[in-house]
BALOBA-1460 file (C-alpha; in Angstrom, 3 decimals):
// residues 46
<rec num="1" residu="x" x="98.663" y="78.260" z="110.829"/>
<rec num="2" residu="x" x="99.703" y="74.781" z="112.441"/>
<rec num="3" residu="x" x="96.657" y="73.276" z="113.957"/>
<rec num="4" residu="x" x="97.707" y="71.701" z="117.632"/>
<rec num="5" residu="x" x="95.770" y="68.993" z="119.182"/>
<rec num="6" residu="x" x="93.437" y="69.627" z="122.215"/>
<rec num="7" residu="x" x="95.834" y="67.762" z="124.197"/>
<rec num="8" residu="x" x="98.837" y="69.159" z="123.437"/>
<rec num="9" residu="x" x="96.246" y="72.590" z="124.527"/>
<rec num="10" residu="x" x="95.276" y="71.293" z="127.584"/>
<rec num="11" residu="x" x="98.857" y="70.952" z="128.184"/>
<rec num="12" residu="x" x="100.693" y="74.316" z="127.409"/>
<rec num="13" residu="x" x="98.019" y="75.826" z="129.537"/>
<rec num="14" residu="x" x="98.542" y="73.249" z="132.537"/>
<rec num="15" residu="x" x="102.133" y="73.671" z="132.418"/>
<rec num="16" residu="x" x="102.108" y="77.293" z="132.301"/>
<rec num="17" residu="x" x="99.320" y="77.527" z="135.156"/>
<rec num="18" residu="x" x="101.687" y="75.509" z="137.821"/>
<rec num="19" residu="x" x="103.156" y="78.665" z="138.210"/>
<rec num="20" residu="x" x="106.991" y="78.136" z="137.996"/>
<rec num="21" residu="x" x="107.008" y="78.457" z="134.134"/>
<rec num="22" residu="x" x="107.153" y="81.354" z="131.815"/>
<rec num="23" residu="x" x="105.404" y="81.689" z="128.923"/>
<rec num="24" residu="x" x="108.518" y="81.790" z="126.318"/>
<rec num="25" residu="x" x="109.869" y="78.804" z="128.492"/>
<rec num="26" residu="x" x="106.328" y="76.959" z="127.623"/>
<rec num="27" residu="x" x="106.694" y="77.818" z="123.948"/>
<rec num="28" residu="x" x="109.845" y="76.161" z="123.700"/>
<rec num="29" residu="x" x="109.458" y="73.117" z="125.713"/>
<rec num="30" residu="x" x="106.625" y="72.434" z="123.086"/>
<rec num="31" residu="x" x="108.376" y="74.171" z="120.120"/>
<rec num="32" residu="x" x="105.468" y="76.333" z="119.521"/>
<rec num="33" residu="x" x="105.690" y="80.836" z="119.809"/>
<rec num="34" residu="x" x="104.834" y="82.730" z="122.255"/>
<rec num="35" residu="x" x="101.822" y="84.169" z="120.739"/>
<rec num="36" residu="x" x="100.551" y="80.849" z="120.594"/>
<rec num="37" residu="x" x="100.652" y="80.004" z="124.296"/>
<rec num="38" residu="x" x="99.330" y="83.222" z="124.692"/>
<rec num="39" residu="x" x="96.525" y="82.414" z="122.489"/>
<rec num="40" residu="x" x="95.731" y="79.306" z="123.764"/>
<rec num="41" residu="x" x="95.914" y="80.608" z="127.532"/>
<rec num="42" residu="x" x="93.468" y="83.412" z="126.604"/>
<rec num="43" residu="x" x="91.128" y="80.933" z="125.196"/>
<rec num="44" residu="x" x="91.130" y="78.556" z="128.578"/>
<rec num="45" residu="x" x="90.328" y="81.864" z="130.782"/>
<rec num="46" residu="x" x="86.846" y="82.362" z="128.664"/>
């Protein structure tokens, strides 16, 4: 598994939470899989 920088984090989930984006468009704006942005928006929402 890749490991991402807190930054690049901080800005999947900021991205995503503006609310015009989906989650598969997030994933390949940043070239990273779904499952990760879902991963990493779980982990914001704890």
């Amino acid at each position: 598994m890749t490991c991402y920088s807190p930054d690049l984090r901080h800005k999947v989930v900021k991205i995503y939470q503006q609310g015009n984006t989906s989650i598969r468009a997030v994933a390949q704006q940043f070239q990273i899989s779904t499952s990760t942005v879902q991963r990493y928006l779980k982990q914001y929402q704890q």
